[in-house]
SETI-632769 format. One record per residue (C-alpha): residue number from 1; residue in three letters; x, y, z. Coordinates in pm, whole numbers. Layout:
# SETI-632769
+-----+------+--------+--------+--------+
: seq : type :     c1 :     c2 :     c3 :
+-----+------+--------+--------+--------+
: NUM :  ala :      X :      Y :      Z :
...
+-----+------+--------+--------+--------+
***
This chain:
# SETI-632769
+-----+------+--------+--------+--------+
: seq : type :     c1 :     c2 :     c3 :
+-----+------+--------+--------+--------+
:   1 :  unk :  -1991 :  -5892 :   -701 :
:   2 :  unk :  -2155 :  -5715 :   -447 :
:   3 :  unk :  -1894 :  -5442 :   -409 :
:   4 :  unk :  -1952 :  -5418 :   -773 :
:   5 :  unk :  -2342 :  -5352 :   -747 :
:   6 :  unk :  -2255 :  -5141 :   -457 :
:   7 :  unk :  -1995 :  -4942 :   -693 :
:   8 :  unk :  -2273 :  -4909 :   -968 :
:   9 :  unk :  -2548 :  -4782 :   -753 :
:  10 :  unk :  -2321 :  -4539 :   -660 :
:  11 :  unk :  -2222 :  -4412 :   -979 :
:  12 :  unk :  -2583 :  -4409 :  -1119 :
:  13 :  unk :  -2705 :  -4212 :   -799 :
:  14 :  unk :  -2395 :  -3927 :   -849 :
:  15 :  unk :  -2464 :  -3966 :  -1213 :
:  16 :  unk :  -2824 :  -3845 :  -1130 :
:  17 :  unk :  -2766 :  -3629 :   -882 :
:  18 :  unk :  -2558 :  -3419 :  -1132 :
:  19 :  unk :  -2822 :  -3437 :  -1372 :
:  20 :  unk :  -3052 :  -3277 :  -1138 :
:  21 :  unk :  -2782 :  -3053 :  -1033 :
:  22 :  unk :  -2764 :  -2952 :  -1399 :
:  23 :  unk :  -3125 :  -2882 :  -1435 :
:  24 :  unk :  -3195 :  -2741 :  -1132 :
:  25 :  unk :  -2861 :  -2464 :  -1263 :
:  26 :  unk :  -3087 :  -2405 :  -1566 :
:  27 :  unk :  -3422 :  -2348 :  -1409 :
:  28 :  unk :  -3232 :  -2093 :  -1191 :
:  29 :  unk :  -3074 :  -1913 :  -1499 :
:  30 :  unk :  -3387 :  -1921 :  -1684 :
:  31 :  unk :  -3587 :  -1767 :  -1417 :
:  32 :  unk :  -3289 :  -1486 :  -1357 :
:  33 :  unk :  -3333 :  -1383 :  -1752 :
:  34 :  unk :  -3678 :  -1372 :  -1688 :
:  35 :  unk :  -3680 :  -1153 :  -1408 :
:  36 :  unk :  -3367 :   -969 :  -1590 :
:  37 :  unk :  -3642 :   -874 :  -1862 :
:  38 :  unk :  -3951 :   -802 :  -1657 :
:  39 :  unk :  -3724 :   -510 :  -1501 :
:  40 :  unk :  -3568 :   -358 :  -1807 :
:  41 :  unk :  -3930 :   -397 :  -1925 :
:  42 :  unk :  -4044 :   -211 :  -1592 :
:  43 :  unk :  -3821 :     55 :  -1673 :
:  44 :  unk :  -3877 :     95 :  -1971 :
:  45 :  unk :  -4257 :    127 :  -1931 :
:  46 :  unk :  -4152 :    400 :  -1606 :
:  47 :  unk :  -3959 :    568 :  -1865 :
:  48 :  unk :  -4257 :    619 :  -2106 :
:  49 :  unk :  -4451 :    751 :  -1872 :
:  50 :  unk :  -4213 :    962 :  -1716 :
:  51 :  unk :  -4147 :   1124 :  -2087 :
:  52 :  unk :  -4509 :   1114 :  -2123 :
:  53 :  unk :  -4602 :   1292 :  -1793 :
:  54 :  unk :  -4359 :   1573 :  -1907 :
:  55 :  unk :  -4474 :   1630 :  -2230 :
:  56 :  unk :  -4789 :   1631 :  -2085 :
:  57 :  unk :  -4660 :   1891 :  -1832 :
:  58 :  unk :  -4522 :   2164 :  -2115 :
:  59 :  unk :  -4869 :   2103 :  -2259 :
:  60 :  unk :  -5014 :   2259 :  -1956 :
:  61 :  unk :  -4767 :   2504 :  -1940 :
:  62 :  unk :  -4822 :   2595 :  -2315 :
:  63 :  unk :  -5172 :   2588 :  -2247 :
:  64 :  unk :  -5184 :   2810 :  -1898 :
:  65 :  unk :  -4916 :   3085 :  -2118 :
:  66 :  unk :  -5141 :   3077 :  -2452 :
:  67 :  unk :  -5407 :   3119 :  -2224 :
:  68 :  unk :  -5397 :   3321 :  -1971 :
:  69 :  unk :  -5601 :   3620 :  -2080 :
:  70 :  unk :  -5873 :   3432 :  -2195 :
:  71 :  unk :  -5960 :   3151 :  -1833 :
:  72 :  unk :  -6278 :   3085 :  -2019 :
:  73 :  unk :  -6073 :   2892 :  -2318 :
:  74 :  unk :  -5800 :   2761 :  -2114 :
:  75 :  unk :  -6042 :   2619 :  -1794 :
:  76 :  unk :  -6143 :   2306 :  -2057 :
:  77 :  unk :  -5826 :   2205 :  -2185 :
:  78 :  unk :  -5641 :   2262 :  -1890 :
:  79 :  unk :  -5888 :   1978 :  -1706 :
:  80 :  unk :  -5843 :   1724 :  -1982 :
:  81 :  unk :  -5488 :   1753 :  -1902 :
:  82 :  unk :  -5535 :   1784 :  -1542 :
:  83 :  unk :  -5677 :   1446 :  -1573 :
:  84 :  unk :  -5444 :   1287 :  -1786 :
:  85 :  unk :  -5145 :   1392 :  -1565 :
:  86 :  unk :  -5301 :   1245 :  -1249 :
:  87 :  unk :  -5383 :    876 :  -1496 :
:  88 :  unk :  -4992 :    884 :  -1566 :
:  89 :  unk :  -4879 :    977 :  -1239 :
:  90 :  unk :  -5118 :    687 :  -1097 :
:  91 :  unk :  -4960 :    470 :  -1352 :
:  92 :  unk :  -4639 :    557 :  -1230 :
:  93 :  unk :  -4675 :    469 :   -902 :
:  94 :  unk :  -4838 :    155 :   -979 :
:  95 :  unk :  -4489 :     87 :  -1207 :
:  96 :  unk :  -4304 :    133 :   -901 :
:  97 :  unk :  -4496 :    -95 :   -651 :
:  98 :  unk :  -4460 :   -368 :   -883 :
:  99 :  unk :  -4071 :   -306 :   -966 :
: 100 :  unk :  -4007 :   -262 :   -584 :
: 101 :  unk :  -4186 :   -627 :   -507 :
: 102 :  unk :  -3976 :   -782 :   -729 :
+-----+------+--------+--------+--------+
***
């Protein structure tokens, strides 16, 4: 009877222990999709502004071309975009510190 009880406890206690094996398996594949998705999130945010810091680039280009006689017309919107550019590129970097902590 006691080798019984013994035998029991036993079971119960692996029974349990596999449980908790179980759970701790999907804790640790829940948090690996979430981290999965942050990053392809990350990127996906670097990308935009990547696209966005280009476009923004032509811009200046078109801007500095269209303009170039004129310095008076192009000094303003050339600034604006200055300004923008150096936002993005801030952002950017910002992108990247977080990505490269995780």
């Amino acid at each position: 009877s006691n080798a019984k009880a013994s035998k029991l406890r036993a079971e119960t206690e692996i029974a349990e222990a596999k449980e908790q094996l179980e759970a701790a398996k999907a804790e640790r594949d829940r948090i690996k999709r979430e981290t999965q998705v942050a990053k392809i999130e990350r990127d996906a945010e670097l990308e935009r502004l990547r696209l966005e810091h280009d476009l923004v680039s032509r811009e200046i280009l078109d801007a500095r071309s269209a303009h170039d006689h004129d310095h008076d017309v192009a000094a303003e919107p050339l600034e604006t975009l200055r300004a923008q550019i150096a936002v993005i590129k801030s952002e950017i970097r910002r992108t990247q510190d977080e990505t490269s902590v995780a």
